[in-house]
C-alpha positions as CSV (number, residue, x, y, z in Angstrom):
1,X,26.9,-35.3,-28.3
2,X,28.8,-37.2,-25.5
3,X,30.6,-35.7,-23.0
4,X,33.4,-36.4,-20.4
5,X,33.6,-35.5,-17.0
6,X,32.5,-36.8,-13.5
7,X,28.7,-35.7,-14.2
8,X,28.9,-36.7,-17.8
9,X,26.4,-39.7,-17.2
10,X,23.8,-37.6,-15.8
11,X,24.5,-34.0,-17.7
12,X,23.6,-36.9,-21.0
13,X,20.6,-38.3,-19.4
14,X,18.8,-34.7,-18.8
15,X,19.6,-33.8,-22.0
16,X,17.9,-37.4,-23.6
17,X,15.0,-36.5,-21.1
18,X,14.9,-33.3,-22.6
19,X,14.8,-33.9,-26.1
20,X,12.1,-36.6,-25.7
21,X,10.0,-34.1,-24.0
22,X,10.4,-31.6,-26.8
23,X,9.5,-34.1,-28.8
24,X,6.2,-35.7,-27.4
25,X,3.3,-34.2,-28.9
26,X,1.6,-35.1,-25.3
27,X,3.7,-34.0,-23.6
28,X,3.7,-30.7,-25.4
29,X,-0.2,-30.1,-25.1
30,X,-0.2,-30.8,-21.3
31,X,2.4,-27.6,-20.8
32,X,0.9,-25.5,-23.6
33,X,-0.6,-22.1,-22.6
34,X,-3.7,-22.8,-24.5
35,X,-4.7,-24.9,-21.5
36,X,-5.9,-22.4,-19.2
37,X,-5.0,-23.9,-15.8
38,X,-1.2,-23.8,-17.3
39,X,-1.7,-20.3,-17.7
40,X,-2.8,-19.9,-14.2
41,X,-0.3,-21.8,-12.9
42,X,1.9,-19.2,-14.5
43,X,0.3,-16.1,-13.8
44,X,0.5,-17.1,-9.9
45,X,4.4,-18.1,-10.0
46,X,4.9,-14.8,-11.9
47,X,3.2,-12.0,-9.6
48,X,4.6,-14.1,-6.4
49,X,8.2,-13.9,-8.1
50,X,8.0,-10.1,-9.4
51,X,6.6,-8.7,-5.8
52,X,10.1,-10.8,-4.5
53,X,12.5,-9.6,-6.9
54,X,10.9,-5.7,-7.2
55,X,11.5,-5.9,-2.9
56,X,15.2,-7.0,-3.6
57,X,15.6,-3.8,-6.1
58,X,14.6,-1.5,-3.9
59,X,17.3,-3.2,-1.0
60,X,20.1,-3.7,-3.2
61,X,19.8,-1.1,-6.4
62,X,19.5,-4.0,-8.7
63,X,21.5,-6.2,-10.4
64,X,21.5,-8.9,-13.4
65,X,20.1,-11.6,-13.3
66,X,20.9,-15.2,-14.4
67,X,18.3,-18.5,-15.5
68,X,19.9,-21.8,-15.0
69,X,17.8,-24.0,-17.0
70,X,15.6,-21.1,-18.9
71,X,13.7,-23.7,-21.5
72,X,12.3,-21.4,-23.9
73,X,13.0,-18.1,-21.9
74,X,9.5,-17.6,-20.7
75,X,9.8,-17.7,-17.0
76,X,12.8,-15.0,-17.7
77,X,11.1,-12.8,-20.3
78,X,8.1,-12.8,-17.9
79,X,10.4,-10.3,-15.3
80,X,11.2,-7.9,-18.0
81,X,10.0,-5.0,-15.4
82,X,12.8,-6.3,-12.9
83,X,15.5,-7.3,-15.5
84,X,18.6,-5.6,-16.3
85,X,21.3,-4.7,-18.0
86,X,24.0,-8.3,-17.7
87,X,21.3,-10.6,-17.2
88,X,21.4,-13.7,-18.9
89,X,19.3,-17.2,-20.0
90,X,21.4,-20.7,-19.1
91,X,20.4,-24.0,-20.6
92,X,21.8,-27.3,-22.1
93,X,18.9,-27.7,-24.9
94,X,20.1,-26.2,-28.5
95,X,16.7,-26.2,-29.7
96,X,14.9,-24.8,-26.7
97,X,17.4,-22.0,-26.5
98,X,17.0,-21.7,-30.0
99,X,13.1,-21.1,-29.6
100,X,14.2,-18.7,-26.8
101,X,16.3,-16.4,-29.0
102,X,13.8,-16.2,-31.7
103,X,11.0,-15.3,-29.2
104,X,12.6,-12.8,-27.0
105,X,15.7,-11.3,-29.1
106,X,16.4,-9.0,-26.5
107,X,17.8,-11.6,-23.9
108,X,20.9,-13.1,-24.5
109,X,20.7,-16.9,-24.1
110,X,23.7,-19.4,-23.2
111,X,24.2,-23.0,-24.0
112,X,26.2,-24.3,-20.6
113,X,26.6,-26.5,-18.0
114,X,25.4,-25.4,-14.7
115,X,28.0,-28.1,-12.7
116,X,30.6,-25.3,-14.8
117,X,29.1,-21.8,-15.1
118,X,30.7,-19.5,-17.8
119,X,30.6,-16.5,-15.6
120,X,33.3,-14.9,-13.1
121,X,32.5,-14.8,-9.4
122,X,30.0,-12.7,-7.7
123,X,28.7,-11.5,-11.6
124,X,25.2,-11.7,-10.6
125,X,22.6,-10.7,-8.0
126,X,19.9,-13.2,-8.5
127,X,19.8,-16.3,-9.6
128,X,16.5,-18.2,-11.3
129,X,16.3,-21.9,-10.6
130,X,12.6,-22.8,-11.6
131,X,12.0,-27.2,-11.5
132,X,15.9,-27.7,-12.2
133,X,17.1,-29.6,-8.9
134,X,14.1,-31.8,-9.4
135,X,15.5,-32.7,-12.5
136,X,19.1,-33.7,-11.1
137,X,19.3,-37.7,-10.0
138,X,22.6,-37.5,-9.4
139,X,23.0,-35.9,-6.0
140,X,26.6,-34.9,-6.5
141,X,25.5,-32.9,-9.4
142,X,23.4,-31.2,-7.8
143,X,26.0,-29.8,-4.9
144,X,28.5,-28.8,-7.8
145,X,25.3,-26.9,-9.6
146,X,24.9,-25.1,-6.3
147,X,27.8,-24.9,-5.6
148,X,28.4,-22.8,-8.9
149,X,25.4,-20.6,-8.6
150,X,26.7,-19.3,-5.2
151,X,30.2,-18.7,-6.8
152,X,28.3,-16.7,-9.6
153,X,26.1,-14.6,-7.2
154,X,27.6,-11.6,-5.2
155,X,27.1,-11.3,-1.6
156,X,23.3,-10.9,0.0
157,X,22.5,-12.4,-3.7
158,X,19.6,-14.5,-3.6
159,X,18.5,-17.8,-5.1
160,X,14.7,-17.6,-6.5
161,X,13.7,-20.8,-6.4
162,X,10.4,-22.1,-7.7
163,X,10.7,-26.6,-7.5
164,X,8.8,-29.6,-6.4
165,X,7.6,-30.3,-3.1
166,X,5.7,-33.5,-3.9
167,X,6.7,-36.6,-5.7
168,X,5.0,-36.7,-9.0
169,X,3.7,-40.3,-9.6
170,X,3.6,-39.7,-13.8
171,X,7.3,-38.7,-13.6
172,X,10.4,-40.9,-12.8
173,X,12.7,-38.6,-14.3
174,X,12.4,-35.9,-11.3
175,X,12.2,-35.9,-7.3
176,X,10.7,-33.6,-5.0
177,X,13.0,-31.7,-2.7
178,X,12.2,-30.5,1.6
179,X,13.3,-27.7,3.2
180,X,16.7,-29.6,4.5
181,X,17.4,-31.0,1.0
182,X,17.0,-27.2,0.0
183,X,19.0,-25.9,3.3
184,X,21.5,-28.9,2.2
185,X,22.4,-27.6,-1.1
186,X,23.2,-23.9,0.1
187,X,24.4,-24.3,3.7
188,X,24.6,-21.3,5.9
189,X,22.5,-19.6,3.1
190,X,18.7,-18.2,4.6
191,X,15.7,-20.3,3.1
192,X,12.4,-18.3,3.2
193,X,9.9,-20.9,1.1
194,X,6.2,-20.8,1.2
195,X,4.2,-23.6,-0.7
196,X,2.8,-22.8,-4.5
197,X,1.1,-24.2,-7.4
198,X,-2.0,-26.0,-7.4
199,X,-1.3,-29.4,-8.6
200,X,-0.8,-29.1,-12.1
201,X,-3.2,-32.5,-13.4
202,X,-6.0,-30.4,-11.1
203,X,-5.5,-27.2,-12.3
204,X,-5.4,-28.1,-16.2
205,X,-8.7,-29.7,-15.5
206,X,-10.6,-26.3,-14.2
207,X,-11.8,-25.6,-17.5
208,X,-13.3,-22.7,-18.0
209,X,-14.3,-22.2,-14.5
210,X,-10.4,-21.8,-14.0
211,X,-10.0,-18.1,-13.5
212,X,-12.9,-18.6,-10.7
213,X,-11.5,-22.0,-9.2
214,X,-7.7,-21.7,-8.9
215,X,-7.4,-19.0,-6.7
216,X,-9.4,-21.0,-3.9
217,X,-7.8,-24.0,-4.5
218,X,-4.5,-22.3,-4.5
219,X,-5.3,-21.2,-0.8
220,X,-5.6,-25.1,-0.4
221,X,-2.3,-26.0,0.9
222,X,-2.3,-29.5,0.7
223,X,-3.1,-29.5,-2.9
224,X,0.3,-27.2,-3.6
225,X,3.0,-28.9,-5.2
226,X,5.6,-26.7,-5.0
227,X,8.4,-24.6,-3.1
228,X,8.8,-20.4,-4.1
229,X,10.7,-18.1,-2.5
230,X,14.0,-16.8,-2.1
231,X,17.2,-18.8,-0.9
232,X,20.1,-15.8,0.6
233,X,23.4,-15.7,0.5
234,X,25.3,-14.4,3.3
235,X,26.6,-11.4,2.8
């Protein structure tokens, strides 16, 4: 469906890019969980992203939690320990949020805009943003989306953010983001990011000397593709 708007172009494009994703049977075998270096990819962003959220219950008495651009609500369903009442899934794909609902009924999921959250201010007191600014080619798109998640989040809310570091050659559709494009998007907000991931085309290869393998690699840092950590608003 078309759209109007200053973003319209771009809000159109992702959802193309999308859609042909979900619909490339390669595509959809490089990402399963049957490959066993996905799963450790995973299993590393999720233990790294619970010991950050269960610190920020114990500081701040918890809060809901929002995912702009929650896919199939895996990443979200995977904090179930730290989630709570309020806290919501946020994504332009039908179909993916269609696949979330039907897999974790428990969740509510939302089909928005982030450049035009459906939410009143300070509503939430963390805020998922796992590969989504790598997704955004339009940079003006990108400072509206931030924009709106800092609206959304209350004060001393934090931004858990889990994106690219490194290009990916195989992918013209997304761009890495630095520390200062980071720092750029949330000015006068605290950055604390530590590197992550083993490069996914490495990791998927491990076999089944995975389990073994990706932990020392993952102490590699130059073979870590990604940002995670925790982005602050002021309070």
């Amino acid at each position: 469906m078309a759209r109007s708007g200053p973003f319209s172009d771009e809000i159109d494009r992702l959802q193309r890019v999308y859609d042909s994703y979900d619909g490339d049977p390669t595509a959809l075998r490089r990402w399963s969980e049957e490959n066993p270096g996905n799963r450790a990819i995973h299993a590393e962003r999720g233990r790294r992203v619970g010991a950050l959220l269960g610190n920020r219950w114990i500081e701040h008495g918890g809060g809901p939690v929002l995912e702009v651009g929650c896919g199939t609500g895996q990443a979200l369903a995977a904090l179930t320990p730290h989630v709570r009442a309020g806290t919501v899934g946020l994504d332009l794909s039908e179909e993916r949020l269609r696949r979330a609902a039907t897999t974790f009924p428990t969740v509510p999921f939302v089909r928005a805009e982030a450049s035009a959250l459906p939410f009143d201010d300070a509503t939430f007191g963390v805020a998922l943003a796992f590969t989504v600014f790598s997704s955004i080619l339009d940079s003006g798109l990108a400072v509206r989306m931030a924009t709106e998640i800092g609206r959304v989040l209350r004060p001393g809310g934090v931004v858990v953010w889990y994106d690219l570091r490194r290009r990916n050659p195989g992918n013209r559709q997304v761009h890495p983001l630095g520390r200062r494009s980071v720092a750029a998007l949330f000015p006068g907000w605290r950055l604390d990011l530590t590197s992550a991931t083993v490069a996914p085309p490495v990791a998927r290869r491990l076999g089944r000397f995975t389990e073994s393998a990706y932990p020392r690699l993952a102490a590699l840092k130059g073979l870590n593709t990604h940002f995670l950590g925790l982005v602050t608003k002021p309070a």
